[in-house]
The first five atom37 places (N, CA, C, CB, O) and aatype in JSON, in Angstrom:
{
  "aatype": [20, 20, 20, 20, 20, 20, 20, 20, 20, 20, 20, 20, 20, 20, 20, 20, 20, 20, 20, 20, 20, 20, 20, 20, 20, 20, 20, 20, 20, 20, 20, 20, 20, 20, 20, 20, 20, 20, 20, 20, 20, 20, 20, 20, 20, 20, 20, 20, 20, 20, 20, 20, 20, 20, 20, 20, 20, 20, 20, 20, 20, 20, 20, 20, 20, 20, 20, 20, 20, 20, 20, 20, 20, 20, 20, 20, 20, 20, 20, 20, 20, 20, 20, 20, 20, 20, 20, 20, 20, 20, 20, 20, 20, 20, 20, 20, 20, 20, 20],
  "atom_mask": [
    [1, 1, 1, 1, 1],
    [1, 1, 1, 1, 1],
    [1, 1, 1, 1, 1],
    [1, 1, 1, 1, 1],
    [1, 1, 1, 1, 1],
    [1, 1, 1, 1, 1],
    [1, 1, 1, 1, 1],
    [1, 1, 1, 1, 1],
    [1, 1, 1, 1, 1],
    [1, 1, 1, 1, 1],
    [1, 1, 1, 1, 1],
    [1, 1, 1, 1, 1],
    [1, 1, 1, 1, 1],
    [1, 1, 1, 1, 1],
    [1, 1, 1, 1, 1],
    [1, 1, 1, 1, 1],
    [1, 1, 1, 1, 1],
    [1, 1, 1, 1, 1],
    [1, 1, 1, 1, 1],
    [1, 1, 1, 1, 1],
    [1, 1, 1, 1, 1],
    [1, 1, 1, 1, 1],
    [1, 1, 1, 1, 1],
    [1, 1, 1, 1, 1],
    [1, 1, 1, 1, 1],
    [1, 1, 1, 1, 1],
    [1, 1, 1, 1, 1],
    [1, 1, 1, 1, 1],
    [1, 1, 1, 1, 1],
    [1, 1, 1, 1, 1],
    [1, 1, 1, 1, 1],
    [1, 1, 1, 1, 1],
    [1, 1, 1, 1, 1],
    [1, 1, 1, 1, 1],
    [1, 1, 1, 1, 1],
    [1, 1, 1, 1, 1],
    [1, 1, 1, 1, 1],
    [1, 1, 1, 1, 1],
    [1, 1, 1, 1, 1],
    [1, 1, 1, 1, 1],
    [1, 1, 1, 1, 1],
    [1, 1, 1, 1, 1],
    [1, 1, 1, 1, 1],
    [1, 1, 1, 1, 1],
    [1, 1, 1, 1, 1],
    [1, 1, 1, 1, 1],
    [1, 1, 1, 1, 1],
    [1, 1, 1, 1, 1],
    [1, 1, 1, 1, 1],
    [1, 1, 1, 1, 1],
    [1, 1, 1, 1, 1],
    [1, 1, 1, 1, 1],
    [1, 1, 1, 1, 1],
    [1, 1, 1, 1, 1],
    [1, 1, 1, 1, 1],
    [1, 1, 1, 1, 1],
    [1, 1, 1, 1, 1],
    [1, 1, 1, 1, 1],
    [1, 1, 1, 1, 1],
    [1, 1, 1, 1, 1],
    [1, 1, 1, 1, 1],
    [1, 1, 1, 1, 1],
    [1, 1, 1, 1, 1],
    [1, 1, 1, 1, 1],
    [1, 1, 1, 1, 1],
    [1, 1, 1, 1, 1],
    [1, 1, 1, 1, 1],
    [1, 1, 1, 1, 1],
    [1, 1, 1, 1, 1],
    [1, 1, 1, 1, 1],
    [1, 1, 1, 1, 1],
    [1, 1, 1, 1, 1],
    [1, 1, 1, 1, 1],
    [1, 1, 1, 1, 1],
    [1, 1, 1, 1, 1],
    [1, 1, 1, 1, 1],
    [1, 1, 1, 1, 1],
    [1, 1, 1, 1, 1],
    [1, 1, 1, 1, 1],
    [1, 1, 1, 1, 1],
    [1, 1, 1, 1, 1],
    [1, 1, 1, 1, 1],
    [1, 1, 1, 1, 1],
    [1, 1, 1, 1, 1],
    [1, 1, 1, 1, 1],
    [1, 1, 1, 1, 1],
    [1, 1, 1, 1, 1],
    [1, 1, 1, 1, 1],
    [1, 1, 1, 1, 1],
    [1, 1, 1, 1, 1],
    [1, 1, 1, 1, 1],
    [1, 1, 1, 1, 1],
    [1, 1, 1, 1, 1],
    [1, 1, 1, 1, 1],
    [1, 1, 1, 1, 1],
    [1, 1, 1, 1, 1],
    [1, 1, 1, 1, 1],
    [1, 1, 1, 1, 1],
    [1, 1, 1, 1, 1]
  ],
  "atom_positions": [
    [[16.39, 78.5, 48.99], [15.75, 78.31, 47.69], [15.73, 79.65, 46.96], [14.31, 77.73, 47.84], [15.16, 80.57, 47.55]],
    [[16.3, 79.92, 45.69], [16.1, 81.03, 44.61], [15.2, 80.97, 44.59], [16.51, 81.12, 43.42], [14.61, 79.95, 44.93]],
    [[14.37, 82.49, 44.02], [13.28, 82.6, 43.86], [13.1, 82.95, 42.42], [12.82, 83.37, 44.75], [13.73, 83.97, 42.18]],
    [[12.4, 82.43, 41.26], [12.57, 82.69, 40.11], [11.53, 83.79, 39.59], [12.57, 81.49, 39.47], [10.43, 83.46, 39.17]],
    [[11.99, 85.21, 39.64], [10.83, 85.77, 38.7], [10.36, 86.02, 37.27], [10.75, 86.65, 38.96], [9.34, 86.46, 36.75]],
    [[11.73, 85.49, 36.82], [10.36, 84.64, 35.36], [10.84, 84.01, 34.79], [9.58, 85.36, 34.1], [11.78, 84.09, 34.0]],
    [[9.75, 82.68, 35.41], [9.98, 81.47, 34.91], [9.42, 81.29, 33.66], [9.58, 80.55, 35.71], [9.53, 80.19, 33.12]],
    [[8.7, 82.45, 32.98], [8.84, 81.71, 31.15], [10.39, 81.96, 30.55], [7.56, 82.75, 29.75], [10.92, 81.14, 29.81]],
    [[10.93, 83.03, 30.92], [12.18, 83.06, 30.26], [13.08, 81.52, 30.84], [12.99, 84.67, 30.71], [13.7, 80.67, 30.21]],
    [[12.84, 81.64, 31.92], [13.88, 80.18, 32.78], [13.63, 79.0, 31.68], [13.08, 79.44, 34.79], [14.55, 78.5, 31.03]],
    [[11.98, 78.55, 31.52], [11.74, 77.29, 30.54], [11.75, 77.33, 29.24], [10.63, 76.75, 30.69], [11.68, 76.29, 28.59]],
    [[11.85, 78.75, 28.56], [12.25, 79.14, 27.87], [11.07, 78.91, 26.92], [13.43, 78.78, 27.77], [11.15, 78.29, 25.85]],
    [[10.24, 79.33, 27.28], [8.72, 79.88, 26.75], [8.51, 81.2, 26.32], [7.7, 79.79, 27.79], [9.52, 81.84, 26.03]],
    [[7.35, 81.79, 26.21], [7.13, 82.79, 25.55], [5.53, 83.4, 26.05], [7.35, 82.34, 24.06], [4.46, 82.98, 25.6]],
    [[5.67, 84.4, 27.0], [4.07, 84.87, 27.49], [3.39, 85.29, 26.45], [3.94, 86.08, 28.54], [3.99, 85.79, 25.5]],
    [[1.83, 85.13, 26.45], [1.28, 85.61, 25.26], [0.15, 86.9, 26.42], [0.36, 84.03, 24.05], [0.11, 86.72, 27.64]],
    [[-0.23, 87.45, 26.11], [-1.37, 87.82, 26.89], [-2.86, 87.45, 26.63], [-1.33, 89.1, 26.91], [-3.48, 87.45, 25.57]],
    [[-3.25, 87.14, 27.82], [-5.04, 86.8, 27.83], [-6.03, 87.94, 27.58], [-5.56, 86.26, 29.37], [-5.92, 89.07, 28.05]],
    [[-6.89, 87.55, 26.86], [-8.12, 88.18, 26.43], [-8.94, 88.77, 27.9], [-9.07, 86.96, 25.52], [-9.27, 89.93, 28.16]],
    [[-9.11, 87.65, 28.63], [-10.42, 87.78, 29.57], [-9.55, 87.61, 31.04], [-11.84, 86.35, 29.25], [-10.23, 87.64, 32.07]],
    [[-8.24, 87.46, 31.16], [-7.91, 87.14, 32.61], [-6.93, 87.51, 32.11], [-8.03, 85.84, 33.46], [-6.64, 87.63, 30.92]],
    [[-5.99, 87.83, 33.66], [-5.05, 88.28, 34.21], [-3.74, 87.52, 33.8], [-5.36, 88.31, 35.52], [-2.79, 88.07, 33.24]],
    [[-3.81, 85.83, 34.23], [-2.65, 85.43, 33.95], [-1.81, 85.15, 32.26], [-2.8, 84.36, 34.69], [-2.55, 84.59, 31.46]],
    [[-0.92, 85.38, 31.94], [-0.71, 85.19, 30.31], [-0.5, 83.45, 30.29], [0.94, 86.23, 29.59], [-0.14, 82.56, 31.07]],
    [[-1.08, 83.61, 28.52], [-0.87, 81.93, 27.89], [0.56, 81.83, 28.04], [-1.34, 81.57, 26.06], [1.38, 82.59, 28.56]],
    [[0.68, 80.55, 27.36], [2.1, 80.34, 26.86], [1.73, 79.88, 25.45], [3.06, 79.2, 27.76], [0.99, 78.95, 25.14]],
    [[2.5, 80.86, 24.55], [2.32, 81.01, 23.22], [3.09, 79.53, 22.63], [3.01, 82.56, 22.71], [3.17, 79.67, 21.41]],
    [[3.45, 78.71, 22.88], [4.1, 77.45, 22.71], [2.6, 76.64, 23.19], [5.72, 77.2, 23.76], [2.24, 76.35, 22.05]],
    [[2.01, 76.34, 23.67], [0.77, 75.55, 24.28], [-0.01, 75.19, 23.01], [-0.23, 76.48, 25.4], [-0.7, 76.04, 22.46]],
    [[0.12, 73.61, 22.43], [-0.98, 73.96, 21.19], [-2.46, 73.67, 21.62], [-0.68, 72.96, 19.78], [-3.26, 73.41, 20.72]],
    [[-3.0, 73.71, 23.2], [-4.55, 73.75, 23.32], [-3.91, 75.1, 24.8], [-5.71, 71.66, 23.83], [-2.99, 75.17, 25.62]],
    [[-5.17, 75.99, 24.36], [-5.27, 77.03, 25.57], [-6.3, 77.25, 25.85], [-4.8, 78.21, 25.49], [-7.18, 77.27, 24.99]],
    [[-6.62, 77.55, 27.48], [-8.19, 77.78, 27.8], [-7.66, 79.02, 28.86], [-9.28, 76.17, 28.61], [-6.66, 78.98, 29.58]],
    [[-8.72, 80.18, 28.72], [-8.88, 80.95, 29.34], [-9.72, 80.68, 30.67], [-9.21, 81.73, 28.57], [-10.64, 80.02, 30.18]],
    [[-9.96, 80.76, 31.88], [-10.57, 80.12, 32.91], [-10.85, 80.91, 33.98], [-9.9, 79.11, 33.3], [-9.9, 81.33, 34.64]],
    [[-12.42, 81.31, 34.4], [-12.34, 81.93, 35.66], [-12.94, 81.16, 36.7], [-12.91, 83.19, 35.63], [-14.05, 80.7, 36.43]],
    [[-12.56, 80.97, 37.62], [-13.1, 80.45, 39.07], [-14.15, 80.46, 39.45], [-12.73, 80.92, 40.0], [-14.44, 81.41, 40.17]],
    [[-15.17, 79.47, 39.16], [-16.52, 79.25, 39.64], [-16.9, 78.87, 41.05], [-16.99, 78.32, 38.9], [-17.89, 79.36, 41.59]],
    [[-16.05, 77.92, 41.67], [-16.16, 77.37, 43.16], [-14.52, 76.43, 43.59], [-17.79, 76.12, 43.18], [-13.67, 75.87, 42.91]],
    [[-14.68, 76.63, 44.87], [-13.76, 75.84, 45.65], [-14.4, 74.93, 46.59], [-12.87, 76.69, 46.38], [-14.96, 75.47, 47.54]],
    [[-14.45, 73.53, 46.5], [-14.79, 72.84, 47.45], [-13.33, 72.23, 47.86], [-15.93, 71.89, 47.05], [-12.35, 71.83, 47.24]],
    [[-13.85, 72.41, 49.75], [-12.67, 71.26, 50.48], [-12.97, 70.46, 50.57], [-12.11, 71.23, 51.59], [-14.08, 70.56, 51.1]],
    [[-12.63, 68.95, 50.31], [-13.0, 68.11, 50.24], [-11.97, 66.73, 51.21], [-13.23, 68.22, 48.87], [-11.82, 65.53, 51.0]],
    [[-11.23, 67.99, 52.67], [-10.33, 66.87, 53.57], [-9.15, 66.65, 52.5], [-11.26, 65.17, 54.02], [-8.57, 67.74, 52.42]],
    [[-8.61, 65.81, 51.72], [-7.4, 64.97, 51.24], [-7.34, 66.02, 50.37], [-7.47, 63.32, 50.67], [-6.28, 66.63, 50.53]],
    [[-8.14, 66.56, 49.37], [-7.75, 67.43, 48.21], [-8.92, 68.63, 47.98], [-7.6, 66.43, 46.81], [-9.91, 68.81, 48.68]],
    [[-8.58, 69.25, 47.02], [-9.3, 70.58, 47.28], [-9.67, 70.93, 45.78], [-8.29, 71.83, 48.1], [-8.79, 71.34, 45.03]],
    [[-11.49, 70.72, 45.18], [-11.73, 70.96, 44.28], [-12.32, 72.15, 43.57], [-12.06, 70.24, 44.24], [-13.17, 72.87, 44.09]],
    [[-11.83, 72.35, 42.36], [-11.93, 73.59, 42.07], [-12.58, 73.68, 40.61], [-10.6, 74.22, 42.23], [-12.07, 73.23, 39.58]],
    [[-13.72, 74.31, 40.7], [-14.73, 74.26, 39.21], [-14.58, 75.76, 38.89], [-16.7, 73.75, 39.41], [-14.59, 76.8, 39.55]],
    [[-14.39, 75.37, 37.37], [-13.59, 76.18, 36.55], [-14.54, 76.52, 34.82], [-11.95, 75.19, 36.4], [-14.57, 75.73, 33.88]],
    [[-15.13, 77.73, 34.86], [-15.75, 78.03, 33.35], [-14.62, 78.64, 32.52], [-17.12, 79.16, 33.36], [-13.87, 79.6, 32.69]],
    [[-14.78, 77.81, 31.66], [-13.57, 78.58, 30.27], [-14.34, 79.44, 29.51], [-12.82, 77.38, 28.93], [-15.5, 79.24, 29.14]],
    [[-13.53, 80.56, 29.25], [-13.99, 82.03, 28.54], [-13.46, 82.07, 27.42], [-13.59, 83.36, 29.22], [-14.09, 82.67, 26.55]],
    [[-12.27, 81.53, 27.09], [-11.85, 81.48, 26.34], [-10.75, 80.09, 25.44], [-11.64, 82.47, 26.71], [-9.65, 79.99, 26.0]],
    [[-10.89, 79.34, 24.52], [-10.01, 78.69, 24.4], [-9.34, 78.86, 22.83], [-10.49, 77.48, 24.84], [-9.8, 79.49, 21.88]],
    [[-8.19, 78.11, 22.93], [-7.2, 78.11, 21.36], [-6.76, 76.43, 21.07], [-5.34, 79.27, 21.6], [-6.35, 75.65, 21.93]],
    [[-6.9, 76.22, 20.05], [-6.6, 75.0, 19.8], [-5.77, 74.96, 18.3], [-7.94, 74.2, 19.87], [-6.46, 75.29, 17.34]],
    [[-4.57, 74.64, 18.06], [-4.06, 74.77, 16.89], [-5.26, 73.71, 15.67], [-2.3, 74.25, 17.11], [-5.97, 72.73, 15.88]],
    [[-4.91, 74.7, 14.21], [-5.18, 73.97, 13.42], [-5.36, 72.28, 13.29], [-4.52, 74.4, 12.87], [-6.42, 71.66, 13.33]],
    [[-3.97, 71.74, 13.11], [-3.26, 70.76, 13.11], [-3.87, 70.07, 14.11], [-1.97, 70.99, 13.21], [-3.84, 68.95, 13.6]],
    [[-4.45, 69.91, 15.23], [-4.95, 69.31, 16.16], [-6.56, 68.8, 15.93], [-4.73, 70.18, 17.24], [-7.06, 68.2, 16.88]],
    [[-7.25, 68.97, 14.94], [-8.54, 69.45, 15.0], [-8.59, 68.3, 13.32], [-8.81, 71.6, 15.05], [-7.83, 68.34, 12.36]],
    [[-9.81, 67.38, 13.56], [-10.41, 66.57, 13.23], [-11.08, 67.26, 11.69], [-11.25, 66.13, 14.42], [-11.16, 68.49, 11.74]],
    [[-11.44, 66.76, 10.65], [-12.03, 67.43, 9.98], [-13.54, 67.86, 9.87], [-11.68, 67.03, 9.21], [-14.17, 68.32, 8.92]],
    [[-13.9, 67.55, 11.13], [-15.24, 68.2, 11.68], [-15.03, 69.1, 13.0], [-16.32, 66.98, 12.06], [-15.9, 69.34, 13.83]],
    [[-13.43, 69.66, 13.04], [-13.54, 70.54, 14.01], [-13.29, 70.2, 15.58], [-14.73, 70.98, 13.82], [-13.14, 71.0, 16.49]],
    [[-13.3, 69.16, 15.62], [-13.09, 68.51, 17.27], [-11.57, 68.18, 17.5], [-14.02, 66.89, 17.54], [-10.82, 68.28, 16.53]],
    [[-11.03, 67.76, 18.79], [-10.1, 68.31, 19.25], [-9.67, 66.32, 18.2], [-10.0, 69.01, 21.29], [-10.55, 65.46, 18.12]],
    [[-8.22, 66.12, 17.6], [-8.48, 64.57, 17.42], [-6.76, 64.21, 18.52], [-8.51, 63.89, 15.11], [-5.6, 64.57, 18.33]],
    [[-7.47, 63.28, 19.74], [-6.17, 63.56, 21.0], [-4.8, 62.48, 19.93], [-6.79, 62.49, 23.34], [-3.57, 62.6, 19.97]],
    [[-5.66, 61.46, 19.06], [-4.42, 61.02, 18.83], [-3.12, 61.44, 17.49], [-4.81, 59.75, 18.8], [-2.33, 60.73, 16.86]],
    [[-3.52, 63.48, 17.47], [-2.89, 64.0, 16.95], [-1.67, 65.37, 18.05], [-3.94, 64.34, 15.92], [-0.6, 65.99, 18.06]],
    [[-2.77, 65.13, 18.68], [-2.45, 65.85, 20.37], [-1.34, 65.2, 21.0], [-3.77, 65.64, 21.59], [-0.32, 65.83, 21.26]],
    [[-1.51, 63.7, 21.3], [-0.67, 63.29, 22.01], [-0.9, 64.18, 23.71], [0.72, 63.51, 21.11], [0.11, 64.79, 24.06]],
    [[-2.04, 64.26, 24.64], [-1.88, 64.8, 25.7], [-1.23, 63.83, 26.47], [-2.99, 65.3, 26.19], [-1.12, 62.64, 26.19]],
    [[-0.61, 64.69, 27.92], [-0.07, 63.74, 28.73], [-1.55, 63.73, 30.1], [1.78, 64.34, 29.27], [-2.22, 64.63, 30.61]],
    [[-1.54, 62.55, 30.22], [-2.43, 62.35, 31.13], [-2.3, 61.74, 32.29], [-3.19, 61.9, 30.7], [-2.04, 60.54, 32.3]],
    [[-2.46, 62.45, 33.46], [-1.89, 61.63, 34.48], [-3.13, 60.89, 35.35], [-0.92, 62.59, 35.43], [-3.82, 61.7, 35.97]],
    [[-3.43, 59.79, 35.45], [-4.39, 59.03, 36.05], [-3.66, 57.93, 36.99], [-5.31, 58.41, 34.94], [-2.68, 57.23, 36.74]],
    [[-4.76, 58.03, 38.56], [-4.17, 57.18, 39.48], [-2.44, 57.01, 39.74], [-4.73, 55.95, 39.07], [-2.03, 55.9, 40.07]],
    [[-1.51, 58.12, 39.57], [-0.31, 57.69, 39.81], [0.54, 57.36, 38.48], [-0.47, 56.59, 40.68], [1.75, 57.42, 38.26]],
    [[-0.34, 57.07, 37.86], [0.51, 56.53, 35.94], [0.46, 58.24, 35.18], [-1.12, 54.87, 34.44], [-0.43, 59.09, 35.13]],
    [[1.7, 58.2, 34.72], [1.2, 59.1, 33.18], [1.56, 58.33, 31.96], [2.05, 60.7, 32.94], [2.5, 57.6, 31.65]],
    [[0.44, 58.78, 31.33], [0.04, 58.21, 30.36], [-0.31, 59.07, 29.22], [-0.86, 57.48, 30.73], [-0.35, 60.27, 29.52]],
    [[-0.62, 58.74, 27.82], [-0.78, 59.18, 26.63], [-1.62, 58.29, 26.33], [0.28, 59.34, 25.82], [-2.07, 57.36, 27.01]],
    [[-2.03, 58.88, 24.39], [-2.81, 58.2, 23.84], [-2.14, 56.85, 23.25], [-3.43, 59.02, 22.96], [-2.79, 55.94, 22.72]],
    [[-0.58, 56.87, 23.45], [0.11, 55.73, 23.16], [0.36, 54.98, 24.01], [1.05, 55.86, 22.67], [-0.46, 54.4, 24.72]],
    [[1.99, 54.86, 24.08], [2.35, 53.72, 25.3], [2.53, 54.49, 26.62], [3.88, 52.81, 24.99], [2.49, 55.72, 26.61]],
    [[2.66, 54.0, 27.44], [2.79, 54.71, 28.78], [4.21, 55.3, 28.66], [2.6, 53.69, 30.14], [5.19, 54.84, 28.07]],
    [[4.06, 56.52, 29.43], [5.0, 57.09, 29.55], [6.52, 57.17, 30.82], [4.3, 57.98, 29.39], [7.72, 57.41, 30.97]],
    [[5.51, 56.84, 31.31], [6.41, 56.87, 32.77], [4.92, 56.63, 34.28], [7.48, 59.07, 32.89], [3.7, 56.61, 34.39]],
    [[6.3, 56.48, 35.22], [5.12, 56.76, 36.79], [5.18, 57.55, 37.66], [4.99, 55.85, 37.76], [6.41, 57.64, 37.7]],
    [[4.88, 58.1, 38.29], [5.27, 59.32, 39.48], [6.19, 58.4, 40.96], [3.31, 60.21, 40.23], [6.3, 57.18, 41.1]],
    [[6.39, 58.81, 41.29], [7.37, 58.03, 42.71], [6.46, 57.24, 43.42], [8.09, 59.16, 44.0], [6.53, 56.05, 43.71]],
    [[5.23, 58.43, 43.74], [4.64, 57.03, 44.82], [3.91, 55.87, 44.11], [3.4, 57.56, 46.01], [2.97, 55.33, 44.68]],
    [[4.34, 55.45, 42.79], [3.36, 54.71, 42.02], [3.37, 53.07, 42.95], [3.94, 54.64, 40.14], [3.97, 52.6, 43.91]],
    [[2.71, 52.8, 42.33], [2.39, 51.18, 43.94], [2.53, 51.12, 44.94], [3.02, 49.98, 44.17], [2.8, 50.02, 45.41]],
    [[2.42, 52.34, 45.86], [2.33, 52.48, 47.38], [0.63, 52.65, 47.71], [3.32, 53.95, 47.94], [0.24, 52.79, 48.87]]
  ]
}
């Protein structure tokens, strides 16, 4: 396996640098949250991780005329139970979907 050391140039992104942490945005991202590590619980099957945002960016264009995020201008991809999904039609399924 290659080892890629930088994969923003590979996806052909663009690093931005963070205010409050170490790792850089991606200046293409139209919602960004800055995030430092509050706790790790193991939890056996998966491993949860609580997270305070320090910082976030949300384009103009995304934002309701009272300021709130409006998703069905967003279009996020959302992945629930095995489906991804949007605020529209479904998008697709991951492999193990109905196992």
């Amino acid at each position: 396996m290659e080892i890629c050391h930088d994969k923003f140039a590979k996806a052909g992104l663009t690093a931005e640098a963070s205010i409050d942490v170490a790792p850089p945005r991606i200046a293409e991202c139209p919602i960004q949250a800055e995030c430092r590590l509050v706790s790790i619980s193991d939890k056996g099957r998966f491993i949860l991780a609580e997270l305070d945002i320090v910082n976030l960016w949300v384009e103009n264009g995304l934002l309701s005329e009272n300021g709130i995020v409006d998703s069905t201008k967003w279009k996020p991809l959302i992945f629930n139970f095995r489906e991804y999904d949007t605020v529209g039609d479904a998008l697709g399924f991951n492999i193990k979907y109905g196992n």
